[in-house]
N, C-alpha and C positions, 0 to 999 in steps of 0.2 A: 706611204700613200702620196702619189705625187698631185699635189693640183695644178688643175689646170686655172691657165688665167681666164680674166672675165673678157676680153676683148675674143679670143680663142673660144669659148664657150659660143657665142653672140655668130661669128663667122660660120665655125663650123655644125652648129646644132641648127637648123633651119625651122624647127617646129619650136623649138625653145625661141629663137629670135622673134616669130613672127606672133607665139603667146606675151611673149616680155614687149614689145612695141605696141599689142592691143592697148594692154594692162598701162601701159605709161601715158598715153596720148588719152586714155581717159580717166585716168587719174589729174590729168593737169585740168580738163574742162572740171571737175569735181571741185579742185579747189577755187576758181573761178567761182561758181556756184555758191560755196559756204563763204567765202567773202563775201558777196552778194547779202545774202541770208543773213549775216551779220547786221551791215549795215541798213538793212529793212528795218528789223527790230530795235536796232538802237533809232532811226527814223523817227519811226512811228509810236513806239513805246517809251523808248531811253531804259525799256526794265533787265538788270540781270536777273533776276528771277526767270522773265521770259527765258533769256539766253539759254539759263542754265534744262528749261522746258525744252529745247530746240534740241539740245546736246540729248533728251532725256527720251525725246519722243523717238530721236534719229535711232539712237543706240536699242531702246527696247524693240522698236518694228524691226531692226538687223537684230537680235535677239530670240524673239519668240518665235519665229518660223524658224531658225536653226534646225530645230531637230529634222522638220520636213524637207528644209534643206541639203543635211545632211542622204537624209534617203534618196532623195530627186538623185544627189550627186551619184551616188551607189546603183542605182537605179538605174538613169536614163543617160543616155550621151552626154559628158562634159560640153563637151565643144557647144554645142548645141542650148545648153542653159546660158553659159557665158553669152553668147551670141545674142537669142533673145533679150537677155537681160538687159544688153547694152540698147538694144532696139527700143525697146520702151520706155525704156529712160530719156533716149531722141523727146521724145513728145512730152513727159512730165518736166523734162527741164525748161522745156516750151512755157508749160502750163503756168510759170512763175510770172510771165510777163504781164499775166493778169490784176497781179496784185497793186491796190491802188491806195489804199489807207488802213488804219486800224483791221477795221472790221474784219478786214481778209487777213489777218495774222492767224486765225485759228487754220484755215484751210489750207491755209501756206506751209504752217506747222506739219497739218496732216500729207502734204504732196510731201513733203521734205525726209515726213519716216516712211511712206512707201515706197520713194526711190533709196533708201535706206534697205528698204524690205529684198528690193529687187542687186542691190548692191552684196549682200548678203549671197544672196544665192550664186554668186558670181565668185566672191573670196573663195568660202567653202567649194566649187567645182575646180578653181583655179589650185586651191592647198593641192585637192587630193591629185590632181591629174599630174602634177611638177612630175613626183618620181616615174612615172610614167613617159615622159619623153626627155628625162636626164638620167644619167646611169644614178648608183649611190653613191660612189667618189665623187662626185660633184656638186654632190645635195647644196656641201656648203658654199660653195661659188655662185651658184645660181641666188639662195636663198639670199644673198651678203647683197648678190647685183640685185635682188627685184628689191630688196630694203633699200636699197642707196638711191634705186628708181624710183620709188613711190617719195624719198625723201627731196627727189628733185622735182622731183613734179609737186611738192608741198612747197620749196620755194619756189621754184620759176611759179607756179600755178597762185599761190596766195601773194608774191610781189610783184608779180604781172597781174595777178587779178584785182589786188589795190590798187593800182594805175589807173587800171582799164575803170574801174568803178569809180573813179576821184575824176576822171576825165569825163567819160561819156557815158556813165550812169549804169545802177544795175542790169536794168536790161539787154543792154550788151554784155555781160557777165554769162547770162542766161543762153544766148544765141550763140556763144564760143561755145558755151556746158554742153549742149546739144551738139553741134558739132563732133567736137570731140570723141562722144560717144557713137556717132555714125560712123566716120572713120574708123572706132576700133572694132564697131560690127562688121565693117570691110573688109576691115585685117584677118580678121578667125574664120572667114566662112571658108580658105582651102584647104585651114588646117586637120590635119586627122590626128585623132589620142588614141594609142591603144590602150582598152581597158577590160578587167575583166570583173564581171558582174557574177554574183551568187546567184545560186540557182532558187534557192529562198528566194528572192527577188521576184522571181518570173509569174507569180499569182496574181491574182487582180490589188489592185494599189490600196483601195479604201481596206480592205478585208484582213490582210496583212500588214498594214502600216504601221499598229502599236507594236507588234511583235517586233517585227524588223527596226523600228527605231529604238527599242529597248534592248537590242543586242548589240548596239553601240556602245549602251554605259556597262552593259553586261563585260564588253570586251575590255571598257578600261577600271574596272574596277578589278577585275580580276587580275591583274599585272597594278604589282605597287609603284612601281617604278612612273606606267607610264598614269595613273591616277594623279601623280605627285606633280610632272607635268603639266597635266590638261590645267591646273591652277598657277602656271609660272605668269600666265597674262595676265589674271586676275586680281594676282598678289601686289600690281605695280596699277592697276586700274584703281583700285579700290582709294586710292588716294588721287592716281594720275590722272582719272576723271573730272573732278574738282581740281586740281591744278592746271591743266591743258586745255580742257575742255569749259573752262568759265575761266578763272583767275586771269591767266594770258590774255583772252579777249579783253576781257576791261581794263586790264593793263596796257593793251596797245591801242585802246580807245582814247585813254588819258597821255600821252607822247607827247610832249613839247618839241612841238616844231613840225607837227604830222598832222594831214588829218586824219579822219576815223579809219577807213579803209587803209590808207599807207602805215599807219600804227597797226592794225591786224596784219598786215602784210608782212612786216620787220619783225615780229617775234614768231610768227609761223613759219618767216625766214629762219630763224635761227634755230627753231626747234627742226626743221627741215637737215640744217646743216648736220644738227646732233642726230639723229635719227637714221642717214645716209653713213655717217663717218664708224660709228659704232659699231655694226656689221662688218663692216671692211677692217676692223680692227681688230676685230672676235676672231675672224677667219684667219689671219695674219700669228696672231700672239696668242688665242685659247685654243690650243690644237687637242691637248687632250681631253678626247672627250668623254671619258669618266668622271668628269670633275665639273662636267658642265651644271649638271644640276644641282648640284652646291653654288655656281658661280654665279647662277642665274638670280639669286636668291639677294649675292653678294652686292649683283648690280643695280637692284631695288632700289637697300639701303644708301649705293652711289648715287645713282638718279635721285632721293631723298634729300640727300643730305645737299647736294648742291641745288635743288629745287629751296632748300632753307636760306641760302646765299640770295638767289632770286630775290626773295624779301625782303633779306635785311640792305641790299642795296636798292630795291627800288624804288623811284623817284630821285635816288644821288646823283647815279651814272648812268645812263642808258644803253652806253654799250657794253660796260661793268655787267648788268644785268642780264644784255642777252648774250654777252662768251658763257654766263651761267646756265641759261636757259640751253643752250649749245650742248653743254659738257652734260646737263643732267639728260638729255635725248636721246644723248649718245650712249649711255648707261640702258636707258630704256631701249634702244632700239636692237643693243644686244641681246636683250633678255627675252624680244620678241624673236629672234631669227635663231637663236638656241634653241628654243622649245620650240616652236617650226620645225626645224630639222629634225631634231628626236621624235617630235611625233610622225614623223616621213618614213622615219627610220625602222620605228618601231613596229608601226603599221602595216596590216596586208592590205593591198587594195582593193579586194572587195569590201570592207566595212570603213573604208581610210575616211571615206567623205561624211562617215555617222561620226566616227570619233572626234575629227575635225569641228564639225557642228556643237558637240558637246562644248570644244572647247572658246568657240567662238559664243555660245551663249553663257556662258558662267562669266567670258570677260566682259561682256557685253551689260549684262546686271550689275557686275561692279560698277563697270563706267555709269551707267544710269543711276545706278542711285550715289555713287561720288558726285557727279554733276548735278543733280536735282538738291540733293543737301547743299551743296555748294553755294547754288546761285539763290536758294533762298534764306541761308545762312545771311549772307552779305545783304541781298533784299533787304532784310529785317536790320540792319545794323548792329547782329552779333559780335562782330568784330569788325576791322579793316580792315580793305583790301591785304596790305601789306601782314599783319598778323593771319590772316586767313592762308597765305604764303606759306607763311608758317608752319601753322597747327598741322595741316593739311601736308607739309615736308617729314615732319614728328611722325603722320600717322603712317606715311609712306615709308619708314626706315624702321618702324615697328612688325610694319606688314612684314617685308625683306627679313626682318629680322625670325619672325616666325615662322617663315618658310625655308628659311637656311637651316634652322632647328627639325622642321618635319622632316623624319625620316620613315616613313610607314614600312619601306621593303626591312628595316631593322625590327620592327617589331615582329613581323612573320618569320626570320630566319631564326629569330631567340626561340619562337614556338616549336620552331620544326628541330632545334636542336634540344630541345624539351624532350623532345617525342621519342626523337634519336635514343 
């Protein structure tokens, strides 16, 4: 199979380019935004506990709509959810500027999971629609570029958006956020996705909607392989939550020689770096891909195990810490564009965007409850920061470790050779 490269993809795919340039250009106002967010909270509260609420509320609102997500995608015009989605988000990133002390921390919380909500609906159209304007030979190129894209727009977006915050105050954080998002509504409105919808589909929405959203999990429970899958995100959330999603923050809150926002910015920097490098390395060196779902498992316990490094130097060396934080991303950011691909792969498109949803809400509840435990773990002074590192690396290489062991399609073929 020959690949093509990623600059050759970009030139000659003109509907892939102009989806991959919405996607990047508000992905970078996004990270602007959660810098922002940050340092409100630390402001006004100083609480990780809150943090850990922020990370808890974002991820469940992208969460619990999934499944209806999943159907909208299946359902209605891609192009078209993405679109809106990016539109109303213009205004709620707006709606941030209002925030002026304590008191507006809950409602800030709640703007923060609806544009969360509406983010959501935007991944899920965006998964299912790729193989739709990229052949299959290129699933992995594309998949590798939009990973290494979202990983730059985590750095340039969280170290330009430290700047921009340590300089001229959240508020300008908020009015790039929005921006951003308008230009990529500008970008998608010439774009056309071919897609094709079930005829299932075509009844009225409320009347049919359980049915239709239950032949999603119908679809992946039935294929072991791709059941075993829809949990490769999950298996690295379930720890990666609490580590990425609380620990780091407080970690680049406390930086010697930074202040708050420049400290959130250097390790979302680096986690950026590792999260970008990883894909492009998968694509490069893990070609065969019968082996991926074993590997995915492998990279867990990699992301883990140097997520453990992270602790045990930090506070020593700060850039000791984040080449760690680098290396463990990059583990992670494999195991996300592997299982991505597979499930593109595996997938027919009419149900692509229910199964997708499936699997965007199972990572999604990891992450929420990793992060909720997390930041109230530390709250409470169950441990230190730097042991919380830890534990929380421990449970990540446990996870990895038990999902390298799940093999479900083995237990059905011993049945069927039974039967035989």
């Amino acid at each position: 199979m020959t690949k093509i490269g990623y600059w050759e993809l970009i030139t000659s795919n003109s509907k892939f380019r102009r989806l991959w340039l919405a996607s990047v250009i508000s992905m970078l106002g996004e990270w602007f935004n959660t810098i922002a967010l940050f340092l409100l909270i630390f402001k006004y509260t100083d609480s990780e506990f809150l943090l850990g609420i922020l990370f808890t509320v974002r991820m469940l609102c992208f969460a619990l709509l999934q499944p209806i997500s999943g159907l909208l995608a299946d359902r209605l015009n891609r192009k078209h959810i993405m679109l809106w989605s990016n539109l109303l988000q213009v205004f709620l990133a707006l709606g941030f500027l209002a925030v002026d002390g304590p008191e507006d921390i809950p409602w800030m919380l709640g703007l923060s999971g609806l544009m969360m909500l509406l983010h959501g609906a935007y991944v899920t159209a965006e998964r299912a629609a790729l193989p739709n304007i990229v052949s299959k030979e290129d699933l992995p190129t594309a998949n590798a570029l939009d990973a290494a894209s979202w990983s730059t727009a985590l750095c340039l977006g969280a170290m330009l958006g430290g700047i921009v915050v340590e300089l001229y105050g959240t508020n300008a954080a908020f009015i790039i956020d929005a921006f951003t998002f308008l230009l990529g509504a500008i970008l998608l409105i010439p774009l056309t996705i071919p897609q094709t919808i079930d005829n299932d589909l075509r009844g009225p929405l409320l009347s049919t909607a359980y049915a239709n959203i239950k032949k999603g999990w119908i679809r992946i429970s039935k294929e072991a392989r791709l059941l075993r899958i829809v949990f490769a995100k999950a298996s690295w959330n379930i720890a990666g939550g609490g580590l990425a999603g609380v620990f780091l923050v407080v970690a680049g809150s406390n930086v010697d020689g930074f202040g708050i926002a420049l400290g959130f910015g250097l390790f979302f920097f680096a986690r950026g770096i590792g999260t970008g490098t990883g894909p492009i390395l998968a694509r490069k060196f893990l070609t065969d891909q019968e082996k991926w779902p074993t590997l995915i498992g492998v990279l867990v316990m990699i992301s883990g195990f140097f997520y453990f490094f992270v602790g045990l130097t930090l506070g020593m060396n700060v850039w000791l810490t984040v080449f760690f934080v680098m290396l463990a991303h990059s583990a992670s950011g494999a195991n996300w564009v592997l299982s991505t691909i597979l499930t593109q792969m595996w997938v027919e498109d009419e149900i692509r965007g229910r199964v997708f949803s499936m699997d965007m809400l199972i990572m999604s509840l990891a992450f929420s409850a990793s992060s909720a435990s997390a930041g109230y773990l530390l709250e409470m002074d169950y441990f230190t920061l730097q042991h919380g590192f830890q534990i929380f690396a421990l449970l990540m290489i446990a996870s990895g470790f038990i999902f390298t062991l799940w093999k479900p399609g083995d237990r059905s073929e011993k049945r069927n050779e039974t039967l035989n």
